[in-house]
Structure formats: C-alpha cells, structure tokens
KOLVEXNU-712187 format. One line per 5 residues: number of its first residue (from 1); for each residue x, y, z of N, C-alpha, C. Coordinates in Angstrom, 1 decimal, decimal comma, padded with zeros to 4 digits. Each point is the difference from the previous one (the first is absolute). Last residue first. Layout:
BEGIN
NUM) X Y Z X Y Z X Y Z  ... .
This chain:
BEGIN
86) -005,5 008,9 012,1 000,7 000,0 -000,7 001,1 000,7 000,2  -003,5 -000,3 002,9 001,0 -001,2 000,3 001,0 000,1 -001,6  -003,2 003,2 001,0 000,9 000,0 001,5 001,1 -000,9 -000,6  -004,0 000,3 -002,6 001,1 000,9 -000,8 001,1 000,1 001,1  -004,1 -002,5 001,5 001,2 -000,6 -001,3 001,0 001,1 -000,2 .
81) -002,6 001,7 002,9 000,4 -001,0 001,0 000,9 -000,4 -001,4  -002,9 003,2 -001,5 000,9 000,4 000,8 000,8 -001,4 000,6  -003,7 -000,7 -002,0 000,9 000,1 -001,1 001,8 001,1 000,7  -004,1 -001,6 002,5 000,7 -001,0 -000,6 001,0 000,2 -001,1  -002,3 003,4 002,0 000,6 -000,7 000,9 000,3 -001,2 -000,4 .
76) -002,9 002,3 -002,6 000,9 000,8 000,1 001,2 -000,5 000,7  -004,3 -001,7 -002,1 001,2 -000,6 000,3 001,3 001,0 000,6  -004,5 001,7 -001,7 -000,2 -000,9 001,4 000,9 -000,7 000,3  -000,1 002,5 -004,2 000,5 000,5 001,4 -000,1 -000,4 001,1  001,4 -003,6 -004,1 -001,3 001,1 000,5 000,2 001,0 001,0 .
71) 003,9 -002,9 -003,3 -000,6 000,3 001,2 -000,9 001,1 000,0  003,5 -000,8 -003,0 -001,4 -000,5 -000,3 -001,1 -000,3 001,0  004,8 001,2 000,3 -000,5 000,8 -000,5 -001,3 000,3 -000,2  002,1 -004,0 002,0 -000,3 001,7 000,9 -000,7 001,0 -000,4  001,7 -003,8 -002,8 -001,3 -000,7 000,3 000,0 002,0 001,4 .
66) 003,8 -000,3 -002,5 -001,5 000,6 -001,2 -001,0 -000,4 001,0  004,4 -000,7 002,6 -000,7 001,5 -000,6 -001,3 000,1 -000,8  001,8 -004,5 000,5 -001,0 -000,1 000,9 000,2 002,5 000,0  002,5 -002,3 -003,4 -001,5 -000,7 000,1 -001,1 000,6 000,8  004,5 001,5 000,1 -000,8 000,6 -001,3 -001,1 -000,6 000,0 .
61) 002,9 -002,3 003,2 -000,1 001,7 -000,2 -000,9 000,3 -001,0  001,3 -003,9 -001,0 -000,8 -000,1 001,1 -000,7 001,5 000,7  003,6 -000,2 -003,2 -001,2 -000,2 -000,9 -001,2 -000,5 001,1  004,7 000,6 001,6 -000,9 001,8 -000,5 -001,4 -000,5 -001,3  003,1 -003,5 002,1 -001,0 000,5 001,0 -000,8 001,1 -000,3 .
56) 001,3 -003,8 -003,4 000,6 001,0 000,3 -000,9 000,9 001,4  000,6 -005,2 -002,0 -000,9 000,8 000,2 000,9 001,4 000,7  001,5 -004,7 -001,7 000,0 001,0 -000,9 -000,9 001,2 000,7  000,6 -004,5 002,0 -000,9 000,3 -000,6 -000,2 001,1 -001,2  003,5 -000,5 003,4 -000,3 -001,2 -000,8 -001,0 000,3 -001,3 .
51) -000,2 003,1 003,5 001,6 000,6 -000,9 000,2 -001,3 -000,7  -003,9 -000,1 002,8 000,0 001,0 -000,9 001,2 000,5 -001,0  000,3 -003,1 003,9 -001,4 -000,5 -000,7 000,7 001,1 -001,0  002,6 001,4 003,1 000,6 -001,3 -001,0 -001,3 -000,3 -000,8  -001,5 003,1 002,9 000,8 000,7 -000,5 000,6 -001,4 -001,2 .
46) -002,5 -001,6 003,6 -001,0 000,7 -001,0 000,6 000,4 -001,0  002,4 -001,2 003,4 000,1 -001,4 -000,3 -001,3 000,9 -001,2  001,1 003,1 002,9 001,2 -000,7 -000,7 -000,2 -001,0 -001,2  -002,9 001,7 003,3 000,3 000,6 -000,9 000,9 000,2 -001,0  -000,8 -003,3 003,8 -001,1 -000,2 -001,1 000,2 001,1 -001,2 .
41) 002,9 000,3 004,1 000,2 -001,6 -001,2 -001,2 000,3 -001,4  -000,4 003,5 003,6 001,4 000,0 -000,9 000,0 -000,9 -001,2  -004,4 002,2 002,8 000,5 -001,5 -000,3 001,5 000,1 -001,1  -003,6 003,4 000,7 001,2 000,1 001,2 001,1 -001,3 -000,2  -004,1 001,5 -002,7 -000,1 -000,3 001,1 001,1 000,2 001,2 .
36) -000,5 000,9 -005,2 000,5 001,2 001,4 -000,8 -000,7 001,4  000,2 -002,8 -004,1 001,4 000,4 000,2 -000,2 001,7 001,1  -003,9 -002,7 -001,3 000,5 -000,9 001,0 001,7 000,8 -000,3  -003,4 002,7 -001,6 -000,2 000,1 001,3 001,0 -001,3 000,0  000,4 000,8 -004,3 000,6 000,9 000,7 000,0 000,2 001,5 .
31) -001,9 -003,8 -002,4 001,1 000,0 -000,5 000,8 001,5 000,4  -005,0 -000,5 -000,2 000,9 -000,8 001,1 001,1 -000,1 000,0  -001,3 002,8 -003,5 -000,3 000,6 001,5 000,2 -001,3 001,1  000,5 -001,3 -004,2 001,1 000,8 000,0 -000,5 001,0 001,1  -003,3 -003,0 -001,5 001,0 -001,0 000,3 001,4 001,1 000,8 .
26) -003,8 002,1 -001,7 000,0 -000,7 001,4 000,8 -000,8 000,5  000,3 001,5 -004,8 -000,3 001,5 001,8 -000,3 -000,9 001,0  -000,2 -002,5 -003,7 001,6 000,4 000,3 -000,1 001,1 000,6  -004,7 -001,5 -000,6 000,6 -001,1 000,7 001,9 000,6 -000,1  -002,7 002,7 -002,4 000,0 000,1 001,5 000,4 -001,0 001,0 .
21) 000,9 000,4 -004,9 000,4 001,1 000,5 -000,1 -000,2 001,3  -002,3 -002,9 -003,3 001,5 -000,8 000,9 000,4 001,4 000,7  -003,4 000,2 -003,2 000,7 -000,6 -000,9 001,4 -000,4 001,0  -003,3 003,1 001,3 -001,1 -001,3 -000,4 001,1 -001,1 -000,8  001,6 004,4 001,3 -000,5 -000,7 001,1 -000,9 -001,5 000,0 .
16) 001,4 003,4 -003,8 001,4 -001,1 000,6 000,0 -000,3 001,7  -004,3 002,0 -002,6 000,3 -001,0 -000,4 001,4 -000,7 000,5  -001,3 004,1 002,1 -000,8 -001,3 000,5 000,5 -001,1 -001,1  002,3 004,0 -001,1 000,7 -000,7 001,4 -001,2 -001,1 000,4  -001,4 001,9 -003,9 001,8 000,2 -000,5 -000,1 -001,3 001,4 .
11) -003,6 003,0 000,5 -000,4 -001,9 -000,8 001,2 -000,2 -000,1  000,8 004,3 001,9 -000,7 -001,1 000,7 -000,1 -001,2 -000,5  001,2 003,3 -003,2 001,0 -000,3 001,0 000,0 -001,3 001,0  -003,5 002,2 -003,1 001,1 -001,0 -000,3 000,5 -000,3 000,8  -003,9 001,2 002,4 000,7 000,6 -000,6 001,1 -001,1 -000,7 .
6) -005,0 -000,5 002,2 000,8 -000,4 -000,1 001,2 001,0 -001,1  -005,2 -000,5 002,0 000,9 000,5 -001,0 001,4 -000,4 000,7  -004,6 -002,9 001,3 000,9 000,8 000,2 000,8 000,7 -000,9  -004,9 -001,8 -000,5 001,2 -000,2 000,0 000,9 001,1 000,6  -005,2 -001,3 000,6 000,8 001,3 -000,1 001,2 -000,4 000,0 .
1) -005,0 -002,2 -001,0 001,3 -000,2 000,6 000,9 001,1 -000,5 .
C-alpha cells in the first residue's frame, strides 16, 4: 500500500476539516446561496439570525473564500458561481 504524501500545510487544513471545518463550510455556503436567492424577507430575517447570534458576516466571508480556495481544478465553476454571490 502506497500512502499518500501529504504536506504540513494540507494535514494543517484536513485535520480542521475532521475537527467541524467542513460541516461550517457547508453550513456557511447554504447560508450565502439562501441570501442571493433573491428572497428580500428571508435575507433579512438571516441577516438579524447572525447579528443575534453574534455572527460577523466577514467571518462567513472568510469561511466560505478558504473553502474556494481549497477547491480542485475540476471545481472551477463552482468556485466561480460562490465567489459571484459574495
């Protein structure tokens, strides 16, 4: 069996994927598609969610950039469409 190499860096970002990172990229990618739907109320009513909650929008921002970053070249077009809606 032929392990993969892996760079610090890489193990760095898989371990804070194994520790909740990708489930709050996903959470925070739905959380940008349902506010550029078009939907006023809803984007609104998401906006008060997050300003209750203490949640700052540029740490959503920052979340879902690293998850783009981290994108394969096969994602090219998804990572285009997210970076649209930021």
């Amino acid at each position: 069996d032929r392990e993969l190499e892996v760079n610090e860096e890489e193990q760095l970002f898989l371990d804070r994927c194994d520790a909740g990172l990708f489930t709050l990229q996903q959470v925070d990618l739905i959380l940008v598609r349902l506010v550029n739907m078009g939907n006023r109320q809803a984007t609104e009513e998401i906006g008060k969610l997050m300003d209750v909650k203490g949640v700052k929008l540029e740490e959503i921002k920052q979340i879902v950039l690293e998850y783009c970053t981290n994108l394969g070249q096969e994602a090219q077009e998804e990572r285009g469409e997210v970076i649209s809606y930021l």
